[in-house]
C-alpha positions, -999 to 999 in steps of 0.1 A, spaced: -180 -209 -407 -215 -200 -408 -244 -219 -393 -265 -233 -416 -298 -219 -416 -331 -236 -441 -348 -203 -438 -317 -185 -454 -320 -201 -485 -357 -213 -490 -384 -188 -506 -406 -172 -480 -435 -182 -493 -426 -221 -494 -427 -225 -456 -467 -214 -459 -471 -244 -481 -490 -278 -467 -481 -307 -481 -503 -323 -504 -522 -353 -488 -543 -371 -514 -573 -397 -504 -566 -422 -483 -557 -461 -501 -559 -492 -486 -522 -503 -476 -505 -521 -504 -526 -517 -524 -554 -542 -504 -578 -551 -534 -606 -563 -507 -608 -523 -499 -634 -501 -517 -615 -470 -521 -637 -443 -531 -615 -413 -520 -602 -402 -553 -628 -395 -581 -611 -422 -599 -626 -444 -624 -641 -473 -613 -636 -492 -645 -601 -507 -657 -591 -501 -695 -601 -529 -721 -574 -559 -720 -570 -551 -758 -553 -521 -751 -530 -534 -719 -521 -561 -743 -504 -533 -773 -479 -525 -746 -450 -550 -746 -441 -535 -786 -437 -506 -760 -417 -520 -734 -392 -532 -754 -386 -500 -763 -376 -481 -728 -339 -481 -730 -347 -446 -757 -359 -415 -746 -399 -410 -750 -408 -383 -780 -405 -355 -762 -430 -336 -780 -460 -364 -776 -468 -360 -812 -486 -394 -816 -506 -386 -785 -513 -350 -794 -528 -362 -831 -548 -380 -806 -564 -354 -789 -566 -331 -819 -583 -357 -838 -607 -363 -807 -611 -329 -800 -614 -310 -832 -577 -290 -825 -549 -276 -837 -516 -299 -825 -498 -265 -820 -521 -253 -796 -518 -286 -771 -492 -293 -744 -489 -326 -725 -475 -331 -694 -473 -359 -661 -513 -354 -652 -531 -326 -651 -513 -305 -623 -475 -309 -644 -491 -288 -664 -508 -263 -641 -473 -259 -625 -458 -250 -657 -484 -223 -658 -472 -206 -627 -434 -212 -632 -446 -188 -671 -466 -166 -658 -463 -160 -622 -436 -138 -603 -425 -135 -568 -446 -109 -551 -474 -116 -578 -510 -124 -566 -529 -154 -580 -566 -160 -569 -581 -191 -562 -621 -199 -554 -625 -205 -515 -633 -247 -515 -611 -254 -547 -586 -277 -557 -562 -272 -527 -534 -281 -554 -536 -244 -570 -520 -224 -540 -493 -252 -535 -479 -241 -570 -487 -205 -563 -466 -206 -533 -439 -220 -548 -434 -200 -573 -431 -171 -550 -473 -155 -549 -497 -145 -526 -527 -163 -526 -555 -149 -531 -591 -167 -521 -624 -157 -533 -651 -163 -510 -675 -190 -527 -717 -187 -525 -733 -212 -510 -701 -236 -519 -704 -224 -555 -673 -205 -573 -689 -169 -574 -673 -153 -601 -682 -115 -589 -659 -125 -559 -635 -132 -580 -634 -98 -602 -635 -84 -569 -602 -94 -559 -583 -87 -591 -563 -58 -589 -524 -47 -609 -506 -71 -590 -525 -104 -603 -510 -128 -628 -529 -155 -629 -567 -167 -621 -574 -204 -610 -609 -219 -615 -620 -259 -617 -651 -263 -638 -669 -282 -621 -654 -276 -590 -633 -297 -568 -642 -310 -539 -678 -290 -537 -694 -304 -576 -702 -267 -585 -706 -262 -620 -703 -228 -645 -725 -225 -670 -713 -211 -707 -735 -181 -702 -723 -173 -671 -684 -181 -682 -685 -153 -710 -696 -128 -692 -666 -134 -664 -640 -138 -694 -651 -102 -706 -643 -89 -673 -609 -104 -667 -583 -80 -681 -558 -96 -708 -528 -96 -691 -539 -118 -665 -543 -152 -672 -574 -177 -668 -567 -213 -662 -602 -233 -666 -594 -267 -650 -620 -296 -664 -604 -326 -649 -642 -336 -649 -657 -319 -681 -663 -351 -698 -689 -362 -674 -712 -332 -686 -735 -339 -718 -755 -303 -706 -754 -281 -737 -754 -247 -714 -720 -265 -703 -689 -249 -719 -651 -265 -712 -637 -237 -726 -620 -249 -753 -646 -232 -777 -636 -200 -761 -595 -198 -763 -599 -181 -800 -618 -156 -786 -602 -156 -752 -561 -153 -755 -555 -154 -720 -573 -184 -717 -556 -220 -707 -582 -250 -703 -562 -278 -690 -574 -317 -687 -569 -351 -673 -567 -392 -683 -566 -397 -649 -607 -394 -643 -631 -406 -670 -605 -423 -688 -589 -443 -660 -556 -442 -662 -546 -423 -626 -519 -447 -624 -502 -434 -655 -502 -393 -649 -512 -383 -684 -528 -347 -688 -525 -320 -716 -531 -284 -714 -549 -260 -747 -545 -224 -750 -535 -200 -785 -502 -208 -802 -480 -183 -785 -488 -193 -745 -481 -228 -753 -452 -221 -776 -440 -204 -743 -452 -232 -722 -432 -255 -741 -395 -242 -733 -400 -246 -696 -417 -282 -696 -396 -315 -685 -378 -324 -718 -394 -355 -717 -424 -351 -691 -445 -376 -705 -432 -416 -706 -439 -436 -737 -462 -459 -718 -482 -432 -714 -486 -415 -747 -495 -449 -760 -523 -457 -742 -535 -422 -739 -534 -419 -774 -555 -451 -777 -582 -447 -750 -588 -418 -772 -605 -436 -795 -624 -463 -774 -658 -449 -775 -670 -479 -761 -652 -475 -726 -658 -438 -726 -695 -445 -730 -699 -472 -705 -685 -447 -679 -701 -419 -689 -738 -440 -691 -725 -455 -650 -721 -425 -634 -754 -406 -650 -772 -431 -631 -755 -429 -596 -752 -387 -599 -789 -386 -595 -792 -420 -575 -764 -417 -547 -772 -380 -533 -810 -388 -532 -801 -418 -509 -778 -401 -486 -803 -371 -482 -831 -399 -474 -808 -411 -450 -807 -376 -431 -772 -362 -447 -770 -334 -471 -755 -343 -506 -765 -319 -536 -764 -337 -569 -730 -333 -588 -722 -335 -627 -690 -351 -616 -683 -385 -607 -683 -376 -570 -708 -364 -542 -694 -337 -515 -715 -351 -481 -728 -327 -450 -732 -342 -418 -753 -326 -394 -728 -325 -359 -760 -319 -340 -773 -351 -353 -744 -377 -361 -707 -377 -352 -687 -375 -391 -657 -394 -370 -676 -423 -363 -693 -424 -401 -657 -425 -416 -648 -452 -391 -676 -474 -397 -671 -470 -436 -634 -481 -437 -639 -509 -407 -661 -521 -432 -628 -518 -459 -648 -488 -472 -626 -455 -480 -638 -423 -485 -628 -389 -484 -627 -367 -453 -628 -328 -464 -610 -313 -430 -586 -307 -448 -602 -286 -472 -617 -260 -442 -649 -284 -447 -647 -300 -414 -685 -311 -412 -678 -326 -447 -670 -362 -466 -665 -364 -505 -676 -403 -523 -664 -409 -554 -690 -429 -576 -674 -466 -581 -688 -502 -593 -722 -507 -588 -720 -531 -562 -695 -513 -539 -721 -483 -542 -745 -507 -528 -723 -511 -500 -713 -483 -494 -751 -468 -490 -758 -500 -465 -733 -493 -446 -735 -455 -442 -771 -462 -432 -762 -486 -405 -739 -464 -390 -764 -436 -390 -791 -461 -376 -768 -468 -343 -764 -429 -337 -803 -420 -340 
């Protein structure tokens, strides 16, 4: 009989793949821990929607509706779109890897923006592609390095907007004139996990562009502004025919009920969404003036989180992140992300900001 060999039956490009490794938590969940690792929302949901559950509960011995129709009214009826046109799936990146298992191939190139959302070449990989990075400016997508690197073997084009980890932003003008570039048959996936943050009119999501754009997929997340991370809930928007396509390959039933019930209903709190929208407009503009003043470089960000330089001449970055979290305070260090003089601190409750920034300063105070 044969010896059994992993490398015999495995794609090639699988064994290129890293492991995702999300921000660190606190173990077991340890509520006296400030975790401000993952860009999550700082705020839990109103009580008066936790407490419309149980009619839910009661409910899990059936199948969830597979098509998420109540939550798609939701988001059409939020968002000013066509229910045919949206696709839900378990968070945001169920439904970027649905992308790649449409419209990918093995031996198929997808391009990704140096510094991006190291998720993207994960689901590249598996689905048999070479990844392909464009080099960013000054930690900034550059979208000329991007047209640069397309050529008759790319499929598919990855872009977060703003960015993740770095806070870049595109602007609408900017956006058009890439989309006119891109030829149609390869496809554009504009990720804005964090577009709700942004109330800057020269700001487009790119959901006012799919008519014009048909190779265009915008894709979003609950898991950010509308906290509910712990319940993977994202939906995807591109022209009737890409999602009709999208739709025979997703999870028959991808989405719990759970899930399409709140998400459906967070939907309409304007109240919540405004409190967290009004919260982090005033630490974006607060929190990266502090750390520069402090002697670090952090560039103001539209999202809810800051991407922090430390100077290795001046400070030691190992000895920040161990102050921080001896102090039960987490953040998020970027090695991982080729960023290795870099932390990322996600905006949370006012006073574990307040913390945060005392402690940071302390630790900086004992290396000076």
């Amino acid at each position: 009989m044969a010896k059994f060999k992993i490398e015999n039956i495995v794609k090639p490009t699988i064994k290129g793949i890293a492991k995702y490794i999300p921000g660190d938590s606190p173990e077991k969940n340890n509520s006296e821990f400030i975790k401000l690792s993952s860009n999550e929302s700082p705020f839990e949901i109103p009580k008066k929607i936790f407490s419309s559950v149980n009619k839910v509960l009661r409910h899990t011995h059936l199948y969830p509706d597979g098509d998420c129709l109540l939550l798609k009214k939701s988001i059409s009826e939020r968002f000013k779109l066509q229910t045919n046109q949206i696709i839900c799936g378990n968070g945001s990146d169920d439904i970027l890897s649905i992308i790649c298992q449409t419209f990918s191939r093995e031996g198929a190139e997808v391009i990704c923006s140096e510094y991006g959302f190291i998720y993207y070449p994960i689901i590249a990989k598996a689905a048999g592609c070479k990844v392909i990075t464009a080099k960013t400016k000054q930690l900034s997508v550059n979208c000329e390095n991007i047209l640069k690197k397309i050529n008759e073997k790319t499929k598919i084009i990855f872009i977060a907007n703003p960015n993740n980890p770095t806070g870049s932003i595109i602007f609408k003008k900017e956006l058009i004139k890439f989309l006119d570039k891109v030829p149609p048959r390869i496809i554009v996936v504009l990720d804005g996990a964090y577009s709700e943050f942004i109330v800057d009119k020269d700001y487009s999501d790119g959901i006012d562009l799919v008519r014009k754009y048909k190779n265009l997929i915008v894709t979003r997340t609950f898991s950010k502004i509308f906290g509910l991370a712990g319940l993977r809930l994202g939906w995807g928007y591109s022209n009737e025919e890409i999602i009709s396509l999208m739709e025979r390959i997703r999870g028959p039933f991808n989405v719990n009920n759970i899930a399409q019930h709140i998400g459906s209903l967070i939907l309409k709190d304007d109240v919540f969404l405004k409190k967290s929208i009004e919260h982090n407009k005033k630490w974006q503009k607060y929190l990266p003036k502090k750390i520069n003043e402090f002697g670090l470089k952090a560039k103001t960000s539209p999202t809810n989180f800051v991407l922090v330089e430390v100077d290795k001449k001046k400070y030691l970055k190992r000895k920040i992140l161990n102050d921080l979290k001896k102090n039960k305070i987490i953040v998020r260090d970027m090695t991982g992300y080729n960023l290795q003089n870099f932390f990322r601190v996600s905006i949370g409750k006012d006073p574990h900001m307040k913390k945060f920034l005392k402690v940071l300063k302390s630790s900086l105070d004992t290396q000076s």
